[in-house]
KOLTORNU-569447 format. One line per field, with one value per residue (C-alpha): x, y, z; residue in three letters. Coordinates in steps of 0.02 Angstrom, whole numbers, plus 50000, padded with zeros to 5 digits. Example, Ala and Ser with C-alpha at 12.3 -4.5 7.8 and 13.67 -1.06 7.14 Angstrom:
BEGIN
xx: [50615,50684]
yy: [49775,49947]
zz: [50390,50357]
aa: [ALA,SER]
//
This chain:
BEGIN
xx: [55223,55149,55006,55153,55248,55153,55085,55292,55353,55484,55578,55587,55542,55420,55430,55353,55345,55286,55257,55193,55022,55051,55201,55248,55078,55022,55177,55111,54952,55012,55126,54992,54810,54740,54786,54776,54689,54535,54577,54647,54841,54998,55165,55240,55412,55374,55217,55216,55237,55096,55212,55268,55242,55138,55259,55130,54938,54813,54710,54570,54653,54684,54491,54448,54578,54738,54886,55094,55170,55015,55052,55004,54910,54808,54788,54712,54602,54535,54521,54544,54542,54707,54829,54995,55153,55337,55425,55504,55643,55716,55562,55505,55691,55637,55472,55550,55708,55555,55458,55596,55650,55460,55512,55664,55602,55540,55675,55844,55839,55777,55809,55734,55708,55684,55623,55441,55456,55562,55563,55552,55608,55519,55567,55671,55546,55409,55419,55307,55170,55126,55174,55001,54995,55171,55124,54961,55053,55178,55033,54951,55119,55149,54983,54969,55150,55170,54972,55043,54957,55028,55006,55085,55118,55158,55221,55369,55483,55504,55417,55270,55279,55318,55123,55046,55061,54994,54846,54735,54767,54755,54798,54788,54871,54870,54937,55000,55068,55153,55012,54882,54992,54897,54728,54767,54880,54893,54742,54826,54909,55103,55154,55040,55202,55301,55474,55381,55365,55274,55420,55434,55238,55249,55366,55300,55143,55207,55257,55082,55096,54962,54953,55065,54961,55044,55228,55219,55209,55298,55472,55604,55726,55590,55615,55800,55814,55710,55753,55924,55977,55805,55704,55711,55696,55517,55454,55513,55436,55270,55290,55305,55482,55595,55755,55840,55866,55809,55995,55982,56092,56238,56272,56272,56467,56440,56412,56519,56414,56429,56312,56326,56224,56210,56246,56075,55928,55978,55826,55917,55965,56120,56185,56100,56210,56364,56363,56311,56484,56560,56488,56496,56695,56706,56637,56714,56866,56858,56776,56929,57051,56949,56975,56781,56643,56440,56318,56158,56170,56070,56030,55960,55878,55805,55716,55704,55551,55690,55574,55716,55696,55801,55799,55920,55942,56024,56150,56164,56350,56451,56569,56712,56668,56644,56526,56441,56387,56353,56242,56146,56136,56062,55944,55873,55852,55780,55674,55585,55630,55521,55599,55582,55582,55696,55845,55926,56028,56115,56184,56259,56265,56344,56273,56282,56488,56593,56772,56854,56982,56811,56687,56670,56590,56504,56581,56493,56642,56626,56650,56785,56898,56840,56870,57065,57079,56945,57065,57209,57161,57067,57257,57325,57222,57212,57400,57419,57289,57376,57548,57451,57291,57125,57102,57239,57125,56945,56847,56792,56612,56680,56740,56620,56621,56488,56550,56493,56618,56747,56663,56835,56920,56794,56724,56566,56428,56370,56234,56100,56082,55894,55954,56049,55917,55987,56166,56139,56040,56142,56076,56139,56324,56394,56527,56666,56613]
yy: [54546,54721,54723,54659,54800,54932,54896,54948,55131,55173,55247,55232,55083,54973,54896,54792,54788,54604,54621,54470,54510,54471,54367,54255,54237,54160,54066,53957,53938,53892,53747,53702,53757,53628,53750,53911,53932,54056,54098,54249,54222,54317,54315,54368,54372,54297,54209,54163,54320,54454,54602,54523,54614,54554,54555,54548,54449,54378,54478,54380,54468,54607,54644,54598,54746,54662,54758,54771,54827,54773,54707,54517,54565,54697,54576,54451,54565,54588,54419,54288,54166,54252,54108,54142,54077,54089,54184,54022,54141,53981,53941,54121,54113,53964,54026,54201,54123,54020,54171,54247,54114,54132,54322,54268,54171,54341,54457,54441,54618,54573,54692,54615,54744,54647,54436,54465,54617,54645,54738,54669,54772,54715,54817,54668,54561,54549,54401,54357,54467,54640,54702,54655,54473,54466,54524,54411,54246,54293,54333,54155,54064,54116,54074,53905,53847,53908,53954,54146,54300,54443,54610,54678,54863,54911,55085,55191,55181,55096,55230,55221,55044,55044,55148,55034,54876,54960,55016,54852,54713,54569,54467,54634,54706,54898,54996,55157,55289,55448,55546,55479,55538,55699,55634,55478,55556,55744,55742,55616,55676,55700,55543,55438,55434,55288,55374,55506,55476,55539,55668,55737,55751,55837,55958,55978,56021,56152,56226,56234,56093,55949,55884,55789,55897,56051,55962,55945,56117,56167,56309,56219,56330,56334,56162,56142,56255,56146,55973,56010,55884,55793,55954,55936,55732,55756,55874,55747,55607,55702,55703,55525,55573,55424,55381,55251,55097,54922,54825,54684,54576,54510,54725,54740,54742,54919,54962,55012,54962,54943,54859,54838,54743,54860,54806,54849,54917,55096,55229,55406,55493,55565,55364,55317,55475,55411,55255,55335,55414,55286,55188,55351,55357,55168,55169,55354,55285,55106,55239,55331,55189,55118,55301,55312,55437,55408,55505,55393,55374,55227,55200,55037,55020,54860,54853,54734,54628,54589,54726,54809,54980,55036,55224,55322,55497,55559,55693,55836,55821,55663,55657,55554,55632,55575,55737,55716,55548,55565,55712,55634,55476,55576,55669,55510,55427,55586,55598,55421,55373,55394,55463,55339,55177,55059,55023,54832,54873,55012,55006,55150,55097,55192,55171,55249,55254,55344,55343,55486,55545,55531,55617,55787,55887,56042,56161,56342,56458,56401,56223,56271,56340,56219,56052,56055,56071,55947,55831,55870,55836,55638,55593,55631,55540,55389,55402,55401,55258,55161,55174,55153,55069,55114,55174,55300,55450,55460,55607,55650,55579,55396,55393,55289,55137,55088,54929,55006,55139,55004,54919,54959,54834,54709,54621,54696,54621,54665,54798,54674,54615,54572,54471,54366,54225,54216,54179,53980,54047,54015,54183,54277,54280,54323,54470,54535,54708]
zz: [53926,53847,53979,54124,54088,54086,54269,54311,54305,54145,54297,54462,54589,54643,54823,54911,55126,55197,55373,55464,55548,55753,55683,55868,55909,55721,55742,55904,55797,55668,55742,55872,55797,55902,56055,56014,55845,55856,56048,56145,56172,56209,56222,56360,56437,56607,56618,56776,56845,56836,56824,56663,56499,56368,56198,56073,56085,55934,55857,55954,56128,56030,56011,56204,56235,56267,56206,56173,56342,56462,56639,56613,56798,56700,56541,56643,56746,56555,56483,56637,56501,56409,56369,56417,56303,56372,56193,56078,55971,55907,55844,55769,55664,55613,55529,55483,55370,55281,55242,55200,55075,55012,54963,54898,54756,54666,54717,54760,54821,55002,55159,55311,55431,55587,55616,55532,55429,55256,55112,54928,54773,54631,54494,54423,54441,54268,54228,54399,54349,54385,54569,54650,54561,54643,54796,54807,54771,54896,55024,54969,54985,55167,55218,55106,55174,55335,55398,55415,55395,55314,55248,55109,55050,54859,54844,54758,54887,55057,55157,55073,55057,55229,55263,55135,55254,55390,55319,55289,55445,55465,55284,55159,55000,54992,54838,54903,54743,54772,54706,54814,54964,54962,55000,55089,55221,55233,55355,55471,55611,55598,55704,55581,55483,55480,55579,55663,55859,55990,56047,55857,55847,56008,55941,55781,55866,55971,55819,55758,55660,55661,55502,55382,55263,55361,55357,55205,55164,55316,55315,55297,55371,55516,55532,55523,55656,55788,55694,55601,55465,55541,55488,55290,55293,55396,55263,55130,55213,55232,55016,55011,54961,55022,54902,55014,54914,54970,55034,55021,55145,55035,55015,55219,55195,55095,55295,55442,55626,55807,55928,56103,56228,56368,56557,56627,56537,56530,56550,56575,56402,56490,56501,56339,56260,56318,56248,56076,56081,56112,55960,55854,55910,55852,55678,55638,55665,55583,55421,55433,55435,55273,55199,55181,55224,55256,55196,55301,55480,55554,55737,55794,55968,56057,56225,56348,56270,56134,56014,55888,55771,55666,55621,55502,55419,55249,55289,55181,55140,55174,55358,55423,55578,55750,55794,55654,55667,55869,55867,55725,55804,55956,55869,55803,55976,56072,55909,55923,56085,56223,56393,56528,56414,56447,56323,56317,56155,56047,55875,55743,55568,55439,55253,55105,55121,54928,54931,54994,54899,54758,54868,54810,54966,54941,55085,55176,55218,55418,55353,55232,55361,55487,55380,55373,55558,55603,55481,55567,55752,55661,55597,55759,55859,55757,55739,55924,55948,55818,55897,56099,56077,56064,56258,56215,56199,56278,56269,56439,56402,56353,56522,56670,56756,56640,56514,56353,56383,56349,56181,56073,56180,56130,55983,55933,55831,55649,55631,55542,55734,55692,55552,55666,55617,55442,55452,55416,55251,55096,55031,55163,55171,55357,55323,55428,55478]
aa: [UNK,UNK,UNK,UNK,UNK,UNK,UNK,UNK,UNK,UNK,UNK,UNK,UNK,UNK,UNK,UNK,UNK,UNK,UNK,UNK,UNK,UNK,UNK,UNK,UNK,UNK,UNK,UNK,UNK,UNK,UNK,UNK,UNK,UNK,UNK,UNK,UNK,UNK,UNK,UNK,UNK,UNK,UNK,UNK,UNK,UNK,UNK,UNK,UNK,UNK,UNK,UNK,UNK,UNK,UNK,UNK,UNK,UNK,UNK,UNK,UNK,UNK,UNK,UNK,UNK,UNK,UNK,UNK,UNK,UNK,UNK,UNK,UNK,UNK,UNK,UNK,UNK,UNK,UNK,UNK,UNK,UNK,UNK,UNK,UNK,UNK,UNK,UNK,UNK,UNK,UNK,UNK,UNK,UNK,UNK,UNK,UNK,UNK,UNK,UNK,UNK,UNK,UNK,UNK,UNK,UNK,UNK,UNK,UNK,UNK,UNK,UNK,UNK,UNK,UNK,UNK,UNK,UNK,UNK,UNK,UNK,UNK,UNK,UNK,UNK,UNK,UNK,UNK,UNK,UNK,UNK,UNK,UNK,UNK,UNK,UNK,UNK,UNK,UNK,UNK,UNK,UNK,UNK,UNK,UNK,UNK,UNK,UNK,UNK,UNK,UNK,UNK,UNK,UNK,UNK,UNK,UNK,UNK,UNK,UNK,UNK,UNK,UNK,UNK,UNK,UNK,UNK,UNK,UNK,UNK,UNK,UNK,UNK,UNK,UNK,UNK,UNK,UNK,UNK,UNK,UNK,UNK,UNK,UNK,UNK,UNK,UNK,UNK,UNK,UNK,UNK,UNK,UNK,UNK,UNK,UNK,UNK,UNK,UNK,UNK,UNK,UNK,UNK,UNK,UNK,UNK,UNK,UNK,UNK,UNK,UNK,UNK,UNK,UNK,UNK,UNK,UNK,UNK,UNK,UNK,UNK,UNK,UNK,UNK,UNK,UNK,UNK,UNK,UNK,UNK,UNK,UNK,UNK,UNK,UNK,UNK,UNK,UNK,UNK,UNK,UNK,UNK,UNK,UNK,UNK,UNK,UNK,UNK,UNK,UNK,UNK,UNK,UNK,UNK,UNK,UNK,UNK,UNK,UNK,UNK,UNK,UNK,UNK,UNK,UNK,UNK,UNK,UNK,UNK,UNK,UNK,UNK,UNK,UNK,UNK,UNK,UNK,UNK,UNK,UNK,UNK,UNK,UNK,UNK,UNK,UNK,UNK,UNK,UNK,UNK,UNK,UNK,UNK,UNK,UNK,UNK,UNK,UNK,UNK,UNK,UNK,UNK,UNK,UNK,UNK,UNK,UNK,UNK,UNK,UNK,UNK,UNK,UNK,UNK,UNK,UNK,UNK,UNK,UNK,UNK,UNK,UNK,UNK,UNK,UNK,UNK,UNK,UNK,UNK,UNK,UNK,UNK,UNK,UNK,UNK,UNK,UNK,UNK,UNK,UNK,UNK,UNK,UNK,UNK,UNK,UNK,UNK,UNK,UNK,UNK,UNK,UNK,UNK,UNK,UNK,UNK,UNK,UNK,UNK,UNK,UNK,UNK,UNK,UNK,UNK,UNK,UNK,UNK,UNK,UNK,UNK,UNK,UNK,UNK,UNK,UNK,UNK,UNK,UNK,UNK,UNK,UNK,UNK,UNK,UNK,UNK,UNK,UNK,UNK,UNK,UNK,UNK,UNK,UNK,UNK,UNK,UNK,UNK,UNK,UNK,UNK,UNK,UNK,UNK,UNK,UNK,UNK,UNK,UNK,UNK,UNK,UNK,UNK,UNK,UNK,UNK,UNK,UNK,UNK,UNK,UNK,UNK,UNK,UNK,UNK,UNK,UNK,UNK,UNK,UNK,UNK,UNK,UNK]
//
């Protein structure tokens, strides 16, 4: 057990991230190798039209230059002989609560980030082996029991763990340390970073900013300025730095969400705004009313091809705060988002929630004098929605013809929407958010 141990940090983490490697393709070859085994397939959401979009393709079509978000018109012009697969989520559940019950049986403390991707904290786990034995027989398992590839990051935290998958596919293990950050990624460009999209990079670069190298050591205050609370958490990223803990599902409960499927796919950020304050206006309240406050804003987004991220930020002093939570959740999506791309779904989750009457928030002087007032004008409004209903007071940019203006008057669905998969799973408890 001496040797065990001493492959695991006195203090701190270790994490692993299993993402399956072209996970609904691998699927159909996995259940029908006969088929599609060794040739050039995709998904794709209608088939039999060529203005469909491919989903996702083999590694096979991959390297004959089929890729995510391709015309299946254009695919085919490519590879004529491209087979074409109508998307079986029933199915892909299927395979992703197995694997998930694979990772299970090392950890209990399992996030699953969306239907083939989760993250596995480890730290717990010694008596398995060190963290890459543990990661290997997981890889093995998969492939042994269900004919999956994966590929597996070890790291510190989930951000790095998060990199470490990415760097060896198909089928690899890749240790990634917070010391070797330096010379592994400082020389990448900035949106090689796991949460860093083309927009940021864009900005960061008009800033004079290229590298993660250059993040890194980049002004803070310079930063804030063109990122706010965003600004710090990129230059902590481009450390390695990542404290957000791995939750697993049975702790989802520790979170306040909205979701709402939108109308139409929504393209303009003007519309895509709105309904963000109309979610942010939901779970403020419903913190409120639970006397909480959030310190981790998460924003979830899904497009049409049924494709879900999740995004979130660490605030630097808790809110109970509508504002607060829209503008972040804003920042996030014109952060990572690109303009033009169709939305199909839209979720704020609110993590990382203390007591309130035991949060102890550090205050500026604005905020100080600002605070009680902001306090005041919350208990009236929730007093008058309590005693008229929820529709009682709209800001003027809740208001529209548009449905998700009117989610409060409806049920809305849990924030571990990707999840949705894992309800029947013992492990996972369904909770009333």
């Amino acid at each position: 057990m001496t040797t065990v141990e001493h492959h695991y940090p006195k203090q701190g983490r270790v994490i692993l991230h299993i993402d399956m490697n072209a996970f609904y393709c691998s699927v159909h070859e996995a259940v029908e190798p006969d088929i599609y085994r060794g040739k050039p397939i995709a998904v794709a959401g209608s088939v039999e039209l060529r203005r469909g979009i491919i989903v996702t393709s083999s590694y096979v079509a991959r390297s004959m230059g089929i890729k995510t978000g391709m015309q299946v018109g254009q695919a085919l012009k490519i590879c004529p002989d491209l087979m074409l697969i109508r998307p079986d989520f029933e199915l892909y559940r299927s395979f992703s609560r197995r694997f998930m019950q694979i990772a299970y049986s090392y950890s209990p403390m399992v996030e699953s980030m969306s239907i083939d991707e989760c993250f596995v904290d480890i730290t717990g786990s010694k008596q398995f082996g060190t963290p890459l034995e543990i990661a290997g027989t997981i890889q093995q398992r998969i492939m042994k029991e269900l004919q999956l590839p994966c590929s597996i990051g070890v790291a510190p935290n989930k951000l790095l763990a998060k990199m470490g998958s990415d760097m060896k596919k198909p089928n690899g293990i890749s240790v990634l340390r917070l010391r070797d950050v330096p010379t592994v990624l400082w020389d990448k460009p900035c949106n090689y970073l796991y949460g860093i999209g083309k927009k940021t990079a864009d900005k960061l670069t008009k800033l004079g900013i290229f590298t993660l190298g250059q993040l890194a050591e980049g002004d803070e205050l310079l930063l804030s300025k063109h990122f706010g609370v965003m600004g710090p958490h990129l230059k902590r990223s481009a450390n390695g730095i990542d404290n957000s803990p791995v939750n697993p599902e049975q702790e989802q409960s520790k979170s306040i969400g909205h979701t709402t499927t939108l109308p139409r796919d929504y393209i303009e950020r003007k519309e895509i705004h709105r309904v963000f304050l109309n979610l942010a206006d939901q779970v403020a309240r419903r913190l409120r009313k639970q006397e909480l406050m959030t310190s981790t804003i998460q924003i979830t987004i899904r497009d049409p091809d049924m494709r879900t991220i999740t995004r979130s930020v660490t605030l630097p002093t808790p809110t109970e705060h509508m504002d607060d939570i829209y503008r972040t959740a804003c920042q996030l999506y014109d952060h990572q988002w690109e303009d033009g791309k169709p939305v199909r779904l839209l979720g704020i989750t609110l993590q990382n929630l203390t007591s309130k009457e035991e949060t102890f928030v550090q205050l500026d002087l604005f905020d100080y004098e600002k605070q009680p007032k902001r306090e005041n004008l919350n208990k009236i409004m929730d007093g008058l929605r309590d005693k008229f209903g929820e529709n009682a007071i709209l800001t003027a940019g809740m208001m529209s013809d548009d449905p998700s203006a009117f989610i409060r008057n409806h049920k809305s669905r849990g924030t571990s929407l990707q999840m949705d998969h894992l309800k029947n799973n013992p492990l996972h408890k369904e909770e009333e958010k």
